[in-house]
TORLO-961922 format. One line per field, with one value per residue (C-alpha): x, y, z. Coordinates in steps of 0.2 Angstrom, whole numbers, plus 2048, in hexadecimal, padded with zeros to 3 digits. Layout:
BEGIN
X <- [X, ...]
Y <- [Y, ...]
Z <- [Z, ...]
END
This chain:
BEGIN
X <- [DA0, DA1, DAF, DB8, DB6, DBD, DCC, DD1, DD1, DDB, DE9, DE9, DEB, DFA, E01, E02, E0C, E07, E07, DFC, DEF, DEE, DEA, DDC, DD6, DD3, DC6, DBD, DAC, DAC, DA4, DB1, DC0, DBA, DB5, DC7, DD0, DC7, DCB, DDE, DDF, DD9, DE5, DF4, DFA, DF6, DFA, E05, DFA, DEB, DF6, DFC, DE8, DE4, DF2, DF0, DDC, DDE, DEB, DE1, DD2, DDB, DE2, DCF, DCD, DD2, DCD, DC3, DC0, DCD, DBE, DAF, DA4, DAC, DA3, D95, D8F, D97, D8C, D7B, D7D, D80, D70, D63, D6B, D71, D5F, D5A, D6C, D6E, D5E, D68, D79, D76, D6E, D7C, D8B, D8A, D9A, DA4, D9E, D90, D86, D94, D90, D9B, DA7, D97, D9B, DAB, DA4, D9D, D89, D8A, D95, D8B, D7B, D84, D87, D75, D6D, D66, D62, D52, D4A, D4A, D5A, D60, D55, D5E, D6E, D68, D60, D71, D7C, D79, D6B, D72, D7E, D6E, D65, D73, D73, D5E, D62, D6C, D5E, D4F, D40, D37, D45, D48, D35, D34, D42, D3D, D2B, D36, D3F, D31, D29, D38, D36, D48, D52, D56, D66, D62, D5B, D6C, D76, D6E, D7A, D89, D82, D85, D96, DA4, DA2, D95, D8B, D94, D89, D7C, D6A, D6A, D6F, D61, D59, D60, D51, D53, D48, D38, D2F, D3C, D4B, D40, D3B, D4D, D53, D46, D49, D5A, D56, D50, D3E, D3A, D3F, D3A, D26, D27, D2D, D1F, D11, D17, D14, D04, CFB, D01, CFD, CF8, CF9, D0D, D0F, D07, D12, D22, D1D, D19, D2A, D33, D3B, D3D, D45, D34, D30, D41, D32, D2E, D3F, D3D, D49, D56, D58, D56, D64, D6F, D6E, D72, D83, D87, D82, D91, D89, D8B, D82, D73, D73, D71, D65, D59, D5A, D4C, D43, D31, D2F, D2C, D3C, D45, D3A, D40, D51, D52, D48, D56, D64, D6B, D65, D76, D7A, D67, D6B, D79, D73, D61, D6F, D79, D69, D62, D73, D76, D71, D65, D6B, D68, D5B, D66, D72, D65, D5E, D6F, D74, D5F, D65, D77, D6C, D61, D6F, D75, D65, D64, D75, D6D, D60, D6B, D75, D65, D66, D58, D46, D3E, D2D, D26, D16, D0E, D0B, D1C, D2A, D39, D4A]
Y <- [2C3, 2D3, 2D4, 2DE, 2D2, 2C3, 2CF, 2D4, 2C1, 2BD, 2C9, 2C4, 2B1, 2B6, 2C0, 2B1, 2A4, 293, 289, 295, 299, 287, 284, 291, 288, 278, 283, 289, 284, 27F, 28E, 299, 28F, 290, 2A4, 2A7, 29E, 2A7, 2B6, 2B1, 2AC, 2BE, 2C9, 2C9, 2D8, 2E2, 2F4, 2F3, 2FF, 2F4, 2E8, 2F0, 2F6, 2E4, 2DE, 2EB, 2E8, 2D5, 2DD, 2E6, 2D9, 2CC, 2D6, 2D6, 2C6, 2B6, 2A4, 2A0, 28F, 282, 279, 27F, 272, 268, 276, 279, 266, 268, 276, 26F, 25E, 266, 273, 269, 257, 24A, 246, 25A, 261, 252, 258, 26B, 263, 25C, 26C, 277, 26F, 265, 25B, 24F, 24A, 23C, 23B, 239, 245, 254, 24F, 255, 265, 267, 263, 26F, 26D, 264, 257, 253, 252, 244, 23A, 23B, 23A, 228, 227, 227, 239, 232, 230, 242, 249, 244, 249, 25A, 260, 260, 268, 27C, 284, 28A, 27B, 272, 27E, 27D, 269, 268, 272, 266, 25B, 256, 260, 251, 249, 25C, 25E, 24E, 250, 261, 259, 24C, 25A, 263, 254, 24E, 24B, 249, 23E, 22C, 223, 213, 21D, 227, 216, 215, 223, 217, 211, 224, 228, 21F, 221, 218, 221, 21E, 21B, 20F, 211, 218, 229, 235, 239, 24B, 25A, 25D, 25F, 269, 277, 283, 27B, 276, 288, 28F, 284, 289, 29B, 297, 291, 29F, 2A5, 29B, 289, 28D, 292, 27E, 276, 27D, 27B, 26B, 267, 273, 263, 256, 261, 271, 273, 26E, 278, 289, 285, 286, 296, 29D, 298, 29F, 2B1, 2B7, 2C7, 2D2, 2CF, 2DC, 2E8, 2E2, 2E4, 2F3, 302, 2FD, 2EC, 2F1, 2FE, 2F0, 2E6, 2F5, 2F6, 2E4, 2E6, 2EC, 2F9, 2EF, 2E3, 2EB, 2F4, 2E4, 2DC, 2EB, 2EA, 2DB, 2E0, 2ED, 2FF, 2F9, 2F2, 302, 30E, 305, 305, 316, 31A, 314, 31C, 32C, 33A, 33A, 327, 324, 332, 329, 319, 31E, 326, 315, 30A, 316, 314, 300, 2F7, 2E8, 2DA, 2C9, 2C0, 2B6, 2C1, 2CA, 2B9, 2B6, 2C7, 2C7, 2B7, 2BC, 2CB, 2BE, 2B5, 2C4, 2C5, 2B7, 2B9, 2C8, 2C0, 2B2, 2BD, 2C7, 2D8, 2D5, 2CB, 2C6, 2C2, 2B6, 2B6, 2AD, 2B3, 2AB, 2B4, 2AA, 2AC]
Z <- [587, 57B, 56F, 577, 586, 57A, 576, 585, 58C, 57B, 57D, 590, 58A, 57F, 58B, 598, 589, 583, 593, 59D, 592, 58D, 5A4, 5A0, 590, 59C, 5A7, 598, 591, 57D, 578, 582, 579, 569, 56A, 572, 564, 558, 55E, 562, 550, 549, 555, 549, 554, 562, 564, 576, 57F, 57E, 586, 593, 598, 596, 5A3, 5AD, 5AE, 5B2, 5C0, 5CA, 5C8, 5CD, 5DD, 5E3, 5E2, 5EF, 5F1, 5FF, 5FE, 5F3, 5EF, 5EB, 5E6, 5F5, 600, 5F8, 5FA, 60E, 613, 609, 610, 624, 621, 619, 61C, 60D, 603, 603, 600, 5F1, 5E6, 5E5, 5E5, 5D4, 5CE, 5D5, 5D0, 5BE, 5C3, 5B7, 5A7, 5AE, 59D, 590, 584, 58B, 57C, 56F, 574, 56D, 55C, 550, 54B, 53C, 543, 551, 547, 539, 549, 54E, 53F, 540, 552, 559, 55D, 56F, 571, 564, 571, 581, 579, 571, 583, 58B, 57F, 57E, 576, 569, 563, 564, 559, 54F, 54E, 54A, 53B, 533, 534, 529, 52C, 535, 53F, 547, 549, 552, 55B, 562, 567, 573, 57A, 580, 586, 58F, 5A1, 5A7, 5A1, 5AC, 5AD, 5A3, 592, 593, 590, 581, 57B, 57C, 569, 565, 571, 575, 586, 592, 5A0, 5B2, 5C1, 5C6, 5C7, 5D5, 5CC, 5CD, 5BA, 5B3, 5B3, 5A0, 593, 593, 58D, 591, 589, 578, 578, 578, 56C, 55F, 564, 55E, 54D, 544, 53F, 530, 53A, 548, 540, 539, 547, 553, 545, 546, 558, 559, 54C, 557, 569, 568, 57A, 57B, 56C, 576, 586, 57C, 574, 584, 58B, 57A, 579, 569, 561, 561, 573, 576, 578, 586, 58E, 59C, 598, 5A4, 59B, 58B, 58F, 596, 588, 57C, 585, 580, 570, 561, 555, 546, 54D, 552, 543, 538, 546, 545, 532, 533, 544, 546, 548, 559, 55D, 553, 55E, 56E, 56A, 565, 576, 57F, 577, 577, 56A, 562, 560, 55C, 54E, 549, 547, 53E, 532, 532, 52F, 523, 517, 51A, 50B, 50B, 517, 516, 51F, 525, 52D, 537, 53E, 544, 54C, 554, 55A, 561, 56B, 573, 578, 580, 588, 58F, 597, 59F, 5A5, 5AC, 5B4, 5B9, 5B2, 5A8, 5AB, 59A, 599, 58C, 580, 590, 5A0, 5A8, 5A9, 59F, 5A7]
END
């Protein structure tokens, strides 16, 4: 969500009063709670038109919308099990519908970064690994840099080596949380870790990290190590972004932002986004860059690194299709 996007949902919040807004909180994602309080915290006062288009937007949306279903997952898991019977419809079930908190970690993600990495400091890179995999990427990223060069770099190696994760090594987390995993053997092992997942958390953790970690795991398996850069995204693969993606992802993007991003990036990139903007605003913002004093490193890594977000979104969503340094596409 854009900052607009965050403003509007703010001022709807405030609009609604304490015991409303706190309902909604309760559906929310950590990310999503912490970005909306941030933002409710800055909005010292809103000019009453703005209001009024942001109540009168959430009106008419709402109007188009209707429940069709009081339960959704209830039906989900319904219509599998009658079309592909109980043993087919269960493999998707579990990958459809994450459910309740079965691994004991969902309170990690309310913690911020450094918190979570003191807790996990002296436990074995197995088991940092089997927390880190299902926290998001970027919170992970986040947790690896509080650590010493070679815990992270043999964390990250266990990462992308992981093959799922099985029910018994996830009970060894109860020495970390306070909190045991519920269920029985019978609980089919979660499909985390991997290539993937290790590549975007190194994506995540900015270009001087994320050179030592893979030298790192290119001595011990060079193989591993040319997987994971196949699989990674970085900021000067944008160029291989088709128009109309690039174009979306220009729209999500606050001018300020770019500006600072585009600070660090190629010629490349700086032709491709001019490319893809009107003569005017490209005019504008070659002025703007031109005049913006030096920038430091790293602010540009974190606003390159708040546009891949966004691009991955895309892509999630499906706007966008991103191809890696390798042959396979990485959506």
């Amino acid at each position: 969500m854009d900052e607009k996007g965050l403003e509007d949902a703010a001022i709807l919040l405030m609009s609604l009063g304490e015991e409303e807004a706190s309902e909604v909180f309760k559906h929310l994602e950590p990310k999503e709670v912490q970005g909306l309080g941030e933002t409710i915290a800055k909005l010292k006062s809103v000019p009453r038109d703005r209001v009024e288009t942001v109540l009168k937007r959430f009106s008419d949306e709402s109007m188009d919308l209707g429940i069709l279903v009081p339960d959704t997952d209830e039906y989900v898991k319904s219509v599998l099990r009658k079309a592909l019977g109980d043993e087919k419809a269960n493999l998707l079930i579990d990958r459809i519908i994450q459910g309740s908190d079965v691994t004991g970690i969902e309170s990690l993600k309310w913690m911020d970064p450094v918190s979570v990495a003191e807790l996990l400091r002296n436990e074995h890179p197995q088991i940092v690994a089997a927390i880190l995999v299902h926290l998001d990427p970027d919170q992970s990223s986040q947790v690896l840099k509080a650590f010493t060069d070679r815990q992270r770099n043999e964390v990250m190696v266990r990462i992308a080596t992981l093959d799922g994760i099985q029910p018994a090594a996830l009970k060894d987390l109860n020495e970390v949380l306070s909190r045991v995993l519920s269920g029985g053997s019978q609980i089919r092992k979660s499909s985390l870790g991997g290539v993937k997942p290790a590549a975007e958390i190194i994506n995540l953790m900015g270009s001087s990290l994320e050179t030592s970690v893979l030298d790192y795991i290119r001595e011990g398996d060079a193989d591993l190590a040319q997987k994971i850069m196949d699989n990674m995204f970085t900021f000067d693969d944008l160029v291989k972004l088709d128009d109309k993606g690039f174009q979306a992802l220009l729209k999500e993007v606050q001018t300020e932002s770019l500006i600072i991003a585009l600070k660090g990036s190629s010629p490349e990139i700086r032709d491709k986004v001019f490319k893809n903007m009107s003569t005017r605003a490209g005019e504008t913002l070659r002025e703007d860059l031109e005049s913006r004093g030096p920038v430091k490193l790293s602010e540009v890594e974190s606003e390159q690194k708040e546009m891949l977000k966004i691009v991955r979104r895309l892509a999630d969503e499906g706007q966008i299709v991103l191809s890696s340094g390798g042959d396979d596409e990485y959506v």
